[in-house]
KOLDREN-808442 format. One record per atom (N, C-alpha, C): y, z, x; residue in one letter. Coordinates in steps of 0.1 Angstrom, whole numbers, plus 5000, padded with zeros to 4 digits. Each point is the difference from the previous one (the first is absolute). Example, Ala and Ser with C-alpha at 12.3 -4.5 7.8 and 13.67 -1.06 7.14 Angstrom:
2
494350785132A
501250004991A
501250005009A
501149934996S
501150005009S
501150084992S
//
This chain:
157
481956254350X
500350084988X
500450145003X
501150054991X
499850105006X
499650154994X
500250115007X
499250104997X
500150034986X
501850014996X
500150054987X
499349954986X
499649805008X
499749944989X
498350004999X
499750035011X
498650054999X
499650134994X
500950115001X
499450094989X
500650004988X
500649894995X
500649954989X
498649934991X
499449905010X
498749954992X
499150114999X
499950105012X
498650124998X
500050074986X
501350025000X
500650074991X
499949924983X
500049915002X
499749934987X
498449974996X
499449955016X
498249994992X
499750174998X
500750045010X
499350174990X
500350074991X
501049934990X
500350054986X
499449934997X
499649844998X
498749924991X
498850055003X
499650075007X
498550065002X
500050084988X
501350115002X
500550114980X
499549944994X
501049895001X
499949924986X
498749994995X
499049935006X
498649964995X
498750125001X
501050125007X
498450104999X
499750064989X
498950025000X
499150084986X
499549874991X
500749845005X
499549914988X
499149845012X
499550075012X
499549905001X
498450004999X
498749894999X
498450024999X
499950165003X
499950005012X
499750105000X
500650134997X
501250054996X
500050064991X
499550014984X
499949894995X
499249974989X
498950044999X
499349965008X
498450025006X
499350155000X
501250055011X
499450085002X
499950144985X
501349954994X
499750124991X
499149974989X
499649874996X
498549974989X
499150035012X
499950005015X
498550015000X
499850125007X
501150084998X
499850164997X
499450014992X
500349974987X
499350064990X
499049924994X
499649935006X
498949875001X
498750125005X
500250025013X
499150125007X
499750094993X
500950064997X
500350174991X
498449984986X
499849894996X
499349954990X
498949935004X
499949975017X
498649965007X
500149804993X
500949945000X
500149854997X
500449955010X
499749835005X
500449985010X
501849975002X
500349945014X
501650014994X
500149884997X
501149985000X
501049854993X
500349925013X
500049915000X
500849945012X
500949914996X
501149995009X
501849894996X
499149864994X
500749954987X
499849855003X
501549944997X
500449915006X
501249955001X
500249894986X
498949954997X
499749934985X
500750124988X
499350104997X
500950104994X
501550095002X
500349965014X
501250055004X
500949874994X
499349875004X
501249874993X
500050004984X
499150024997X
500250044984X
500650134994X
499850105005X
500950144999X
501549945004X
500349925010X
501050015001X
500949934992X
499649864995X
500749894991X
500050064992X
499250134992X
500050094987X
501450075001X
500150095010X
500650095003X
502149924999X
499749865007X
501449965002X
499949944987X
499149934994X
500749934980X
500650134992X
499750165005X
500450064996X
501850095004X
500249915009X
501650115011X
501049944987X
499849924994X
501550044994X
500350134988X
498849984992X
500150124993X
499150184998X
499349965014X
498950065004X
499050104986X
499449844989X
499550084994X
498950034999X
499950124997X
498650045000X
498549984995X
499349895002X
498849964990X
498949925016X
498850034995X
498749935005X
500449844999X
499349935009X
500849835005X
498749964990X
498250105000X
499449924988X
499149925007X
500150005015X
499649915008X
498350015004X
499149915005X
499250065001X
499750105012X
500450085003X
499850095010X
500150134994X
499450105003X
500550174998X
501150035006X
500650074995X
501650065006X
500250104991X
501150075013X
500950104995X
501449995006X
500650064989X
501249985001X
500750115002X
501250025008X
501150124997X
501449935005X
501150134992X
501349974999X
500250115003X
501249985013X
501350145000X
501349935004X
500950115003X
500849975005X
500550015012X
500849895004X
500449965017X
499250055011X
498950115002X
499650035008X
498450034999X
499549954991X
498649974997X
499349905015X
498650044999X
499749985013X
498349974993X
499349905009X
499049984999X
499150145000X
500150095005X
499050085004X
500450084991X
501550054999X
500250054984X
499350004985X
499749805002X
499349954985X
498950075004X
499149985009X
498950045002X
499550134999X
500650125003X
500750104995X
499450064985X
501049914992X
500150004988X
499049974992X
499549905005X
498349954995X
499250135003X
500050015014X
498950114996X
500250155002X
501549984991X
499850164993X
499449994985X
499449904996X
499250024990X
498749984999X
499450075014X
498450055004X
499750104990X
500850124997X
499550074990X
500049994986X
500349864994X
499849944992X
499049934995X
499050005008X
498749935003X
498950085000X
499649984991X
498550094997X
498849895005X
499749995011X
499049945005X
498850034993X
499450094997X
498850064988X
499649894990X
501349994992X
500349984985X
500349865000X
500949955009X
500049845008X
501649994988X
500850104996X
501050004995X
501550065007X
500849954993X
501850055003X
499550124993X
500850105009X
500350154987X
501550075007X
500250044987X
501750034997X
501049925003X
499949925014X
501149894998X
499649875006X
500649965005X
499749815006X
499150055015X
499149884998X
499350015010X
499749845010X
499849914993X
499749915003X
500949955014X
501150025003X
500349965014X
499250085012X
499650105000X
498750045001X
499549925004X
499150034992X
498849935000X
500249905002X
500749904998X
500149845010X
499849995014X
501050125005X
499950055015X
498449995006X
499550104990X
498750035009X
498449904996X
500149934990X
499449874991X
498849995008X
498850055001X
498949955011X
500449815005X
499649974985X
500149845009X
501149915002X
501050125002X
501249915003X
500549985014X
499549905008X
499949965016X
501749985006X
500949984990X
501549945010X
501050084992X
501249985005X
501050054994X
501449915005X
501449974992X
500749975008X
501550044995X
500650035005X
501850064994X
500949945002X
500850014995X
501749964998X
500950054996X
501250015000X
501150084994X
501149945005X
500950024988X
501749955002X
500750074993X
501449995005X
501050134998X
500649864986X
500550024988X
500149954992X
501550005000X
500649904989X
501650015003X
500450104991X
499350124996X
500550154993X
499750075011X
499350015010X
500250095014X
498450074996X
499549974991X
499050074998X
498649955007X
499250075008X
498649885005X
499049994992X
499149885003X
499349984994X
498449925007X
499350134996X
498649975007X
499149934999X
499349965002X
498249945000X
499249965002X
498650105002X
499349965007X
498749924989X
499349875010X
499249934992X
498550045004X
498950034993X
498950015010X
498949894994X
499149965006X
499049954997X
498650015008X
498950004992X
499849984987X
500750054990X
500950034987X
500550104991X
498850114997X
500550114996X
499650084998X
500150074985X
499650145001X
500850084982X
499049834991X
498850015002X
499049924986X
499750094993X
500549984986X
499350084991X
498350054997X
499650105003X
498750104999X
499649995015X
500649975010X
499349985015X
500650135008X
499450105002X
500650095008X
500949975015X
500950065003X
500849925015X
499350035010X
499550105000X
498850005014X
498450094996X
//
């Protein structure tokens, strides 16, 4: 083989590594059980049972990538951006709505909170994600966790 065509393949698996960083387990992971800690819960760990159902969610959705809960029995959260949305981005975005959460009061205040609090759910043991670039270019996230989480009158941790 020769050389050129050898840094022809290097050169290709090291743009697929791009491709998939910021959205594999352990990015997922690690940014819920940041903030898993931050709140003294234990963390989450991968289950692949929720990543196959996040994912069949995620692709019934690439043609028109629209936006709604699958309903399923699992907790989830969902996000949407465009072309360059990244797992650790959604995660991100979940929990910038920590100050949304009046832990005290066991309520939302001023705006959305509940992806939150799914995040950090005391008895919620797994989590699993997926995402696809949709045929509008837009992505589309989600993660599943279980046990579900966000029960009405149960504080999250």
């Amino acid at each position: 083989m020769k050389i050129s065509n050898i840094v022809f393949i290097l050169t290709i698996i090291s743009m697929c590594n791009i491709c998939f960083a910021q959205n594999s387990p352990k990015d997922y992971l690690d940014g819920h059980n940041e903030a898993r800690k931050e709140v003294g819960v234990k963390p989450l760990t991968w289950n692949e049972t929720l990543v196959a159902y996040a994912q069949k969610y995620v692709d019934s959705k690439k043609k028109d990538c629209e936006f709604e809960h699958s309903m399923g029995p699992y907790g989830e959260n969902l996000a949407q951006g465009f072309e360059q949305l990244t797992g650790v981005d959604s995660v991100k975005m979940w929990l910038s709505e920590k100050p949304f959460y009046d832990h005290k009061n066991n309520k939302c205040v001023k705006d959305e909170c509940l992806h939150y609090t799914q995040m950090i759910w005391n008895s919620t043991e797994s989590v699993g994600c997926a995402s696809t670039k949709c045929d509008n270019n837009w992505i589309f996230v989600i993660c599943s966790y279980y046990p579900p989480g966000n029960i009405e009158g149960l504080p999250a941790y």
